[in-house]
Kinemage of the C-alpha trace (Angstrom):
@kinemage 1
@onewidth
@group {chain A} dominant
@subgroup {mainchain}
@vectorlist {calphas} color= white
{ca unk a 1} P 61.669 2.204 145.000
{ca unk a 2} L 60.338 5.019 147.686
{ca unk a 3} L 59.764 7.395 145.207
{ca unk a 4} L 58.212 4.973 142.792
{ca unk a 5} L 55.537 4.736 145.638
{ca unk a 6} L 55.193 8.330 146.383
{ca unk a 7} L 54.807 9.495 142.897
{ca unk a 8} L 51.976 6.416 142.348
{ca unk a 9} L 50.669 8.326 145.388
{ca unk a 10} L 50.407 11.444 144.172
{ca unk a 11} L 49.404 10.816 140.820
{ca unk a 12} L 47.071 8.906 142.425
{ca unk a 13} L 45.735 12.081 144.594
{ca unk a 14} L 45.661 14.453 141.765
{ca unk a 15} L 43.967 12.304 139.300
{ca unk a 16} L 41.149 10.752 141.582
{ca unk a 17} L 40.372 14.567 142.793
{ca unk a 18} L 40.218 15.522 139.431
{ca unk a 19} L 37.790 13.144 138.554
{ca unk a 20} L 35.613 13.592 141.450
{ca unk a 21} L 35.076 17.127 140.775
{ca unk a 22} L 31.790 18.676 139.047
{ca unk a 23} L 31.408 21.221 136.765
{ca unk a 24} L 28.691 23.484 138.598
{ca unk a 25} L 27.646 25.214 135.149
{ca unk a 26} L 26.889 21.319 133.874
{ca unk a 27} L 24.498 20.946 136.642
{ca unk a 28} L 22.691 24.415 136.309
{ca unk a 29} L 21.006 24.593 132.993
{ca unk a 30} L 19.755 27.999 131.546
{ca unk a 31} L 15.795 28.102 130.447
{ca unk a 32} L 16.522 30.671 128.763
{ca unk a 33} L 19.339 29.256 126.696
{ca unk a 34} L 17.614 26.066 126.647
{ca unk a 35} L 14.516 27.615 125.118
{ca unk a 36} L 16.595 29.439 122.293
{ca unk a 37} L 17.909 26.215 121.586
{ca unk a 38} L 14.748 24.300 120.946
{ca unk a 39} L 13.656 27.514 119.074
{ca unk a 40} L 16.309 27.424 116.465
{ca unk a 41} L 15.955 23.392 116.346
{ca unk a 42} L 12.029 23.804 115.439
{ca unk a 43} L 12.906 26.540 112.835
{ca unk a 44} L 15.769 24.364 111.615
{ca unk a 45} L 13.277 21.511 111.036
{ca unk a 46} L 10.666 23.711 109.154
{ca unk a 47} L 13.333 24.409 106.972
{ca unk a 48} L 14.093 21.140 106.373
{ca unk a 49} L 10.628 20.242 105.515
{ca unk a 50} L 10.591 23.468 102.933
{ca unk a 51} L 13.757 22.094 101.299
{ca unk a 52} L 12.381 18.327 100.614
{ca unk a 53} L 9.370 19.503 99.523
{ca unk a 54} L 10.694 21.353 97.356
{ca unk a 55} L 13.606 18.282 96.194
{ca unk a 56} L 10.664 16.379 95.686
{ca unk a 57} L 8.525 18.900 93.263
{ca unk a 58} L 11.985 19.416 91.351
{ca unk a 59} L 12.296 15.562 90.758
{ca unk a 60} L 8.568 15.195 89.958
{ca unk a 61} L 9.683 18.067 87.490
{ca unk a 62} L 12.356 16.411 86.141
{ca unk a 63} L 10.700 13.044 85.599
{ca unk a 64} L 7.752 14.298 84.424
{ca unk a 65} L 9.655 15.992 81.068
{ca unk a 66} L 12.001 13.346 80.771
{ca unk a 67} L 8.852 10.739 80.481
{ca unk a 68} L 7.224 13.694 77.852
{ca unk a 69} L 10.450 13.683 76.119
{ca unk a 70} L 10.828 9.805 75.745
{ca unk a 71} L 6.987 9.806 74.164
């Protein structure tokens, strides 16, 4: 029963200190990093645009000589 109670204890110890801890990198954040970041997320997004625009001239394509086909 003692050392029921003393290993609670410490597990008690070692888990509430390493829960209380911080990561010091989490709290400092990088402009630099963070600017790349947003960089590659704007160029991502242009992309993105290029690639439904052109999804969207494929299917107006598509439907446009499947309707010349059914005439």
């Amino acid at each position: 029963m003692n050392l029921i109670i003393k290993l609670t204890a410490v597990l008690l110890v070692i888990l509430t200190t390493g829960c209380g801890e911080q990561d010091d990198q989490a709290k400092s954040s990088d402009p630099v990093v963070l600017k790349t970041q947003l960089e590659s997320l704007n160029k991502a997004k242009k992309v993105e645009g290029i690639l439904q625009d052109a999804a969207e001239q494929q299917r107006k394509t598509i439907d446009d000589s499947t309707a010349s086909e059914k005439q």
